[in-house]
Biopython code that builds the backbone (N, CA, C, O; Angstrom):
import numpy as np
from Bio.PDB.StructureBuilder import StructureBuilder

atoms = [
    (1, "UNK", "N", (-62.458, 47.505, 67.423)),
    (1, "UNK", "CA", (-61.716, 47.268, 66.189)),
    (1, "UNK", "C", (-62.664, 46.853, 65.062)),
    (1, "UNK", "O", (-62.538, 47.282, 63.915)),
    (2, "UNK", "N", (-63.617, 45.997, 65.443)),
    (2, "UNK", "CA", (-64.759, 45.810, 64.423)),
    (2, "UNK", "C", (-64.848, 46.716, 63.777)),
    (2, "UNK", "O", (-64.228, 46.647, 62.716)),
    (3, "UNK", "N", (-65.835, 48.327, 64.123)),
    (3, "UNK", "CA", (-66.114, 49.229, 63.650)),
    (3, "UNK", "C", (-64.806, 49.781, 62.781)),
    (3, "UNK", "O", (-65.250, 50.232, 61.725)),
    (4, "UNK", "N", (-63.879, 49.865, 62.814)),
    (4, "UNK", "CA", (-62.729, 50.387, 62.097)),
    (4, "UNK", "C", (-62.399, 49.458, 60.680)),
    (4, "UNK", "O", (-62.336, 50.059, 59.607)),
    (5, "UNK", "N", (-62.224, 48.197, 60.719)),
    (5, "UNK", "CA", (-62.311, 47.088, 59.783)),
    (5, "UNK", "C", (-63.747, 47.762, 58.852)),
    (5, "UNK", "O", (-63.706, 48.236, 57.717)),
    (6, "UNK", "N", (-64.567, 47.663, 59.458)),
    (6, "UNK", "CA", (-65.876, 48.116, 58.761)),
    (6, "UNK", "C", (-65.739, 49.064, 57.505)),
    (6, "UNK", "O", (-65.983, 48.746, 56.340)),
    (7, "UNK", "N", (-65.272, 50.373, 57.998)),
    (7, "UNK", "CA", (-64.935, 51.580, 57.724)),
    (7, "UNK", "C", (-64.321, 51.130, 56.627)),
    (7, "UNK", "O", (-64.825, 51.335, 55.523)),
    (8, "UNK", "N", (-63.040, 50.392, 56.783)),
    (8, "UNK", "CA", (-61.824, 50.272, 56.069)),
    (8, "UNK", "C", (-62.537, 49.307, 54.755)),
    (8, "UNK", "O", (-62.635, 49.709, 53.596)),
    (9, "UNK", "N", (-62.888, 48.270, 55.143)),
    (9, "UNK", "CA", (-63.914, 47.235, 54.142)),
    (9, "UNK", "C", (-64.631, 47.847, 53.185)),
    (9, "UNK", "O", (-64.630, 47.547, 51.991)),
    (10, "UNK", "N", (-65.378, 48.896, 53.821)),
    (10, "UNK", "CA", (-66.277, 49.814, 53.145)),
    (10, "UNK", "C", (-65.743, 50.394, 52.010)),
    (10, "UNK", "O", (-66.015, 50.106, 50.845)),
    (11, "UNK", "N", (-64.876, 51.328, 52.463)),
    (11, "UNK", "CA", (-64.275, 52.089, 51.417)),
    (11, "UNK", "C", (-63.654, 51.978, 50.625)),
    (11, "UNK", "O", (-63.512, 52.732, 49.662)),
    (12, "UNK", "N", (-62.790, 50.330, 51.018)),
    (12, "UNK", "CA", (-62.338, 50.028, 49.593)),
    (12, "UNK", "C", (-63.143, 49.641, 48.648)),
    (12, "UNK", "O", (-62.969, 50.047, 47.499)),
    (13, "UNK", "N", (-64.062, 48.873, 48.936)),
    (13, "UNK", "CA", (-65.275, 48.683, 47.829)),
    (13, "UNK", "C", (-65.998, 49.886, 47.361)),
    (13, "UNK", "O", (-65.913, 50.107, 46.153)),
    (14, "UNK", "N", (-66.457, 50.430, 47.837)),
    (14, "UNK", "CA", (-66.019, 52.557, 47.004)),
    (14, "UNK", "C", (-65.025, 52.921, 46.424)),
    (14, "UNK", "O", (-65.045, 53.569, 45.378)),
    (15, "UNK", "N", (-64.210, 52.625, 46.908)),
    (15, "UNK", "CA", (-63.134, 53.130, 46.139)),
    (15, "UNK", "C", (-63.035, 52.143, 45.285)),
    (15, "UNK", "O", (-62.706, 52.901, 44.373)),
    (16, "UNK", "N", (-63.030, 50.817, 44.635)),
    (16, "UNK", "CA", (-63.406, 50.039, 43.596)),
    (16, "UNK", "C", (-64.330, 50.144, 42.846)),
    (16, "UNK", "O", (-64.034, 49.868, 41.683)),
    (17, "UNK", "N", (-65.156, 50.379, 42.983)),
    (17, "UNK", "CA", (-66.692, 50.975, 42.701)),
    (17, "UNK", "C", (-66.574, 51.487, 41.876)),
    (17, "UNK", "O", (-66.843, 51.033, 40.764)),
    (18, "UNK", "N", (-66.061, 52.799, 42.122)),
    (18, "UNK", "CA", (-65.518, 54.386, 41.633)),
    (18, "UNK", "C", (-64.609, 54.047, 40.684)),
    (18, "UNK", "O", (-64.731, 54.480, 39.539)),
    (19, "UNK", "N", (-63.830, 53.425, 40.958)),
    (19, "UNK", "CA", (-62.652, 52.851, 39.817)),
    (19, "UNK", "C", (-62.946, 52.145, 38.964)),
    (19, "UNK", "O", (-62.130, 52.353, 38.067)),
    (20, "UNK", "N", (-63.990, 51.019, 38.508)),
    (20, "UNK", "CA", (-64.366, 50.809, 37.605)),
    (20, "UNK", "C", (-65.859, 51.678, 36.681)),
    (20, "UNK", "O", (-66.280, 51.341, 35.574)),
    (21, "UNK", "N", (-66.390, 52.797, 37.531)),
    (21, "UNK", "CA", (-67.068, 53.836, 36.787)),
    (21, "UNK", "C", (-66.345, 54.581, 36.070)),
    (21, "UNK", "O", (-66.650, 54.978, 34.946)),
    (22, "UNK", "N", (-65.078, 54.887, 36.814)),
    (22, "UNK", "CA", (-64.227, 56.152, 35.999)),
    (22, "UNK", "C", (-63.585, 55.246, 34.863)),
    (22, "UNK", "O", (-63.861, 55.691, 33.749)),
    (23, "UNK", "N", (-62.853, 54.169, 34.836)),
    (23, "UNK", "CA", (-62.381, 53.284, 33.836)),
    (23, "UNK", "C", (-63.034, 53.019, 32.747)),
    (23, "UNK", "O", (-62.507, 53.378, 31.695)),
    (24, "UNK", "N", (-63.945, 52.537, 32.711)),
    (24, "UNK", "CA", (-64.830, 52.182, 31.897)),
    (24, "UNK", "C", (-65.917, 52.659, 31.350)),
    (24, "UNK", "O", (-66.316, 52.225, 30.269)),
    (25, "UNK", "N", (-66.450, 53.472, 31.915)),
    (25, "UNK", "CA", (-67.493, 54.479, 31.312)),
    (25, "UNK", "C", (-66.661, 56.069, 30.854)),
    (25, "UNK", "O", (-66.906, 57.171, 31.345)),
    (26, "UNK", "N", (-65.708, 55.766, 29.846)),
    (26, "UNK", "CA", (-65.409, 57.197, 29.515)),
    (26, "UNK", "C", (-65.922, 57.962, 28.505)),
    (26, "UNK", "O", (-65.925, 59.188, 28.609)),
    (27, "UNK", "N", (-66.461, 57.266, 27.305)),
    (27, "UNK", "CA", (-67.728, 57.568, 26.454)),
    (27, "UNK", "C", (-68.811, 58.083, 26.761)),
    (27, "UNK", "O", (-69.455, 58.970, 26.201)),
    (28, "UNK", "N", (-69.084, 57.269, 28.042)),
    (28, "UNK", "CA", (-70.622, 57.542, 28.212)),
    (28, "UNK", "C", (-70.885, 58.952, 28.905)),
    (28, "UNK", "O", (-70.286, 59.477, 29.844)),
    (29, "UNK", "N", (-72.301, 59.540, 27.917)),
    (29, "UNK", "CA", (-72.510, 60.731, 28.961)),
    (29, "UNK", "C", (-73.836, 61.391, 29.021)),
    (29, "UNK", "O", (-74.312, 61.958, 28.037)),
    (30, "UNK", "N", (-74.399, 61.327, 30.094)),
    (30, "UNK", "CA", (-75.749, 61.232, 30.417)),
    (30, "UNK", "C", (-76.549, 62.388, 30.812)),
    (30, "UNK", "O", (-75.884, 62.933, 31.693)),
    (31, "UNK", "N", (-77.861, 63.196, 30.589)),
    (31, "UNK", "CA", (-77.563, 64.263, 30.230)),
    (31, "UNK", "C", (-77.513, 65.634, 31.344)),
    (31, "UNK", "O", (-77.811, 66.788, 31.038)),
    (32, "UNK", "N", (-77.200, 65.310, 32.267)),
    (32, "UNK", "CA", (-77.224, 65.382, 33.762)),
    (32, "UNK", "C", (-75.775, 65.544, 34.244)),
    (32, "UNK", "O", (-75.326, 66.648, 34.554)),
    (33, "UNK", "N", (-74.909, 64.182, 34.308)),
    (33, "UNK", "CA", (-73.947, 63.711, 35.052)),
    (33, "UNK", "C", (-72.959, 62.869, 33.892)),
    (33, "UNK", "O", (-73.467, 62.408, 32.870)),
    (34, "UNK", "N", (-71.712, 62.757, 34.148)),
    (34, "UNK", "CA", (-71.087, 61.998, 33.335)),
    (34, "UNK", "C", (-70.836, 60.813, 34.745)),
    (34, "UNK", "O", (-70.864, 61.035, 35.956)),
    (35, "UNK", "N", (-70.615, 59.638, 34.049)),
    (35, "UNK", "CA", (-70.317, 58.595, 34.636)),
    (35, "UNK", "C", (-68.789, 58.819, 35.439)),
    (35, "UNK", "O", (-68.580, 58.595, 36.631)),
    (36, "UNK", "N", (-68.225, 59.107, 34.864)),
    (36, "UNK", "CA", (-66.695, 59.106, 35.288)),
    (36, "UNK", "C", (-66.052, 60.140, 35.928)),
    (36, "UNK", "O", (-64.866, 60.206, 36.250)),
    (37, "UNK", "N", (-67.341, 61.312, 36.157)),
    (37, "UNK", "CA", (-67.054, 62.106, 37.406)),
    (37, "UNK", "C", (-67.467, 61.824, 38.400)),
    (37, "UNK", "O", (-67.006, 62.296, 39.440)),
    (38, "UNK", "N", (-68.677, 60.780, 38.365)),
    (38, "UNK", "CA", (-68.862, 59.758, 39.365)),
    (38, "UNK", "C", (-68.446, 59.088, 40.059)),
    (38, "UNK", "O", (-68.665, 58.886, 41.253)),
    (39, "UNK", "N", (-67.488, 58.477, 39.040)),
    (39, "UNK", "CA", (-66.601, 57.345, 39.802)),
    (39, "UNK", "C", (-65.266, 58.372, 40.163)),
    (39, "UNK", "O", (-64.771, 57.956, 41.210)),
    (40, "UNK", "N", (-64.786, 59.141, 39.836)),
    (40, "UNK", "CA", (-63.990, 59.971, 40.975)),
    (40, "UNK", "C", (-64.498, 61.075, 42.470)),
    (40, "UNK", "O", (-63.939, 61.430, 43.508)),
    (41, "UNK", "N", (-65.442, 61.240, 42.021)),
    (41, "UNK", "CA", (-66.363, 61.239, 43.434)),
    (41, "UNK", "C", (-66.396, 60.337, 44.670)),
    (41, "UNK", "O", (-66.282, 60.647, 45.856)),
    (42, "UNK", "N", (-66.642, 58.756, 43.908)),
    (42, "UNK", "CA", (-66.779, 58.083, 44.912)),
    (42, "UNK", "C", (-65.217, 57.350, 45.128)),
    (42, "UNK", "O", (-64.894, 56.716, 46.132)),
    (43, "UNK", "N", (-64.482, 57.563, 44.117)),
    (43, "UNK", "CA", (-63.116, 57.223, 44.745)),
    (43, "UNK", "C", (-62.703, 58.029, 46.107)),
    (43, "UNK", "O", (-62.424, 57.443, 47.153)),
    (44, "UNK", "N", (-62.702, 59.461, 45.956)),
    (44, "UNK", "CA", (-62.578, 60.114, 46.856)),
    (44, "UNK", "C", (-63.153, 59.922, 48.224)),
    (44, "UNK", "O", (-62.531, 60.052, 49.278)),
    (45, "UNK", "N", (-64.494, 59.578, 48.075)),
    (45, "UNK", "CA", (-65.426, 59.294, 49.497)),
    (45, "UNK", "C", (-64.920, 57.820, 50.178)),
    (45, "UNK", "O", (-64.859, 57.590, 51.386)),
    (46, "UNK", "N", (-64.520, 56.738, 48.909)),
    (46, "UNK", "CA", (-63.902, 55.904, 49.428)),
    (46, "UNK", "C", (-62.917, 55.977, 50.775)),
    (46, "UNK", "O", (-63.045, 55.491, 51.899)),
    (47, "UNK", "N", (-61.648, 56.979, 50.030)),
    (47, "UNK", "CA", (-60.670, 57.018, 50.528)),
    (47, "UNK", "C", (-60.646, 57.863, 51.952)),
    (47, "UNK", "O", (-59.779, 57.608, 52.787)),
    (48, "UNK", "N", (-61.411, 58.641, 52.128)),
    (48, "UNK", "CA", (-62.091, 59.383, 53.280)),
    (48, "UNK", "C", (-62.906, 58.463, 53.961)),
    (48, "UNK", "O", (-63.223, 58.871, 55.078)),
    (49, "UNK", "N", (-63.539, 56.888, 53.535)),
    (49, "UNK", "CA", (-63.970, 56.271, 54.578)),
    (49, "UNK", "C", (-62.445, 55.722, 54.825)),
    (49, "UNK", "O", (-61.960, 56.312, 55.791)),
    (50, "UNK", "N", (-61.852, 55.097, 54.446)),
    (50, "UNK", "CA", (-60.454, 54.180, 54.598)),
    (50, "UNK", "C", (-60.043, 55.253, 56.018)),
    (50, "UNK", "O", (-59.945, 54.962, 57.210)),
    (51, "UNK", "N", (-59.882, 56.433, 55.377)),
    (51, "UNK", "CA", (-59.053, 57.177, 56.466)),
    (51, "UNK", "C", (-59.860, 57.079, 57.835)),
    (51, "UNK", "O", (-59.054, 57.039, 58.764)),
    (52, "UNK", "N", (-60.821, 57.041, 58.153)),
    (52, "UNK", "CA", (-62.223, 57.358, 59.318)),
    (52, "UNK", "C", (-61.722, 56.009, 59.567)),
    (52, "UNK", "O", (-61.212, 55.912, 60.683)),
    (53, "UNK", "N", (-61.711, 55.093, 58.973)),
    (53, "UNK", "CA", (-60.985, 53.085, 59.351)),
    (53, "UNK", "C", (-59.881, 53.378, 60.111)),
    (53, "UNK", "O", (-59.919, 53.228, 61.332)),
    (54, "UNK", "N", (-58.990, 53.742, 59.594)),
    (54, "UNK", "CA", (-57.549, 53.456, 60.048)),
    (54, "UNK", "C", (-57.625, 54.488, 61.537)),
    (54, "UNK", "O", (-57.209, 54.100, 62.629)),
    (55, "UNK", "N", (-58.149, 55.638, 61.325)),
    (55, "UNK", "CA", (-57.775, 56.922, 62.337)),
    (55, "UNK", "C", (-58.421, 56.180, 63.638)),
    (55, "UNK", "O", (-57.853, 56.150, 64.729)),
    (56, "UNK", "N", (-59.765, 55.550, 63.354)),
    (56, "UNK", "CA", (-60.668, 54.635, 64.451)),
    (56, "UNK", "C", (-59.516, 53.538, 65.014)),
    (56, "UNK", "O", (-59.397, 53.350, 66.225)),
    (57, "UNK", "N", (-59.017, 53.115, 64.424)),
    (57, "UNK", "CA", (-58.307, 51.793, 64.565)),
    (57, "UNK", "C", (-57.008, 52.472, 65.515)),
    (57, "UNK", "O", (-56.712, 52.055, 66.635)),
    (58, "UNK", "N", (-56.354, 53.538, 64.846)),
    (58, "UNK", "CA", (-55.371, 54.185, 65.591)),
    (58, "UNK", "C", (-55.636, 54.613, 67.720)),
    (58, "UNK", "O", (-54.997, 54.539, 68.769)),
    (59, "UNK", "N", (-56.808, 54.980, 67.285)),
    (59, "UNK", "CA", (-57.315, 55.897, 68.168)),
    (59, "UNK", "C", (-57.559, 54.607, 69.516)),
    (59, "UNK", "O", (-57.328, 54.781, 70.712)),
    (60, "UNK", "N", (-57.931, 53.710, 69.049)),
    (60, "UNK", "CA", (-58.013, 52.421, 70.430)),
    (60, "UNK", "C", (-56.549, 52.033, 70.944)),
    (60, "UNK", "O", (-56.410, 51.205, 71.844)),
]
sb = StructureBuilder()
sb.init_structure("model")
sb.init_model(0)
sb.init_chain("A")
sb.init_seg("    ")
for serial, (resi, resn, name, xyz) in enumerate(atoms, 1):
    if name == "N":
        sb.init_residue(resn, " ", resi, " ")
    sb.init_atom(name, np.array(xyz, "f"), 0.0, 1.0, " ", f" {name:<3s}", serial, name[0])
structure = sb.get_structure()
């Protein structure tokens, strides 16, 4: 269960992460990457660790 908590811990702080890149950096744009496709990137990866949490957690 550790390892699943982990997962789950993880990704919400990615997925927070991500949520205050996409929020707040909507101006900014760098000449490469915009910030706030960033932070929906890592919202997404967040939520794909959450899921790898819970499915682990299910699975015991």
């Amino acid at each position: 269960m550790r390892r699943a908590a982990e997962h789950c811990a993880t990704g919400a702080g990615t997925v927070l992460g991500g949520l205050a890149l996409w929020r707040f950096t909507q101006g900014v744009e760098l000449p490469v990457i915009s910030l706030p496709k960033v932070g929906v990137v890592l919202m997404f990866l967040g939520g794909a660790e959450i899921l790898l949490g819970l499915y682990r957690a299910v699975r015991r």
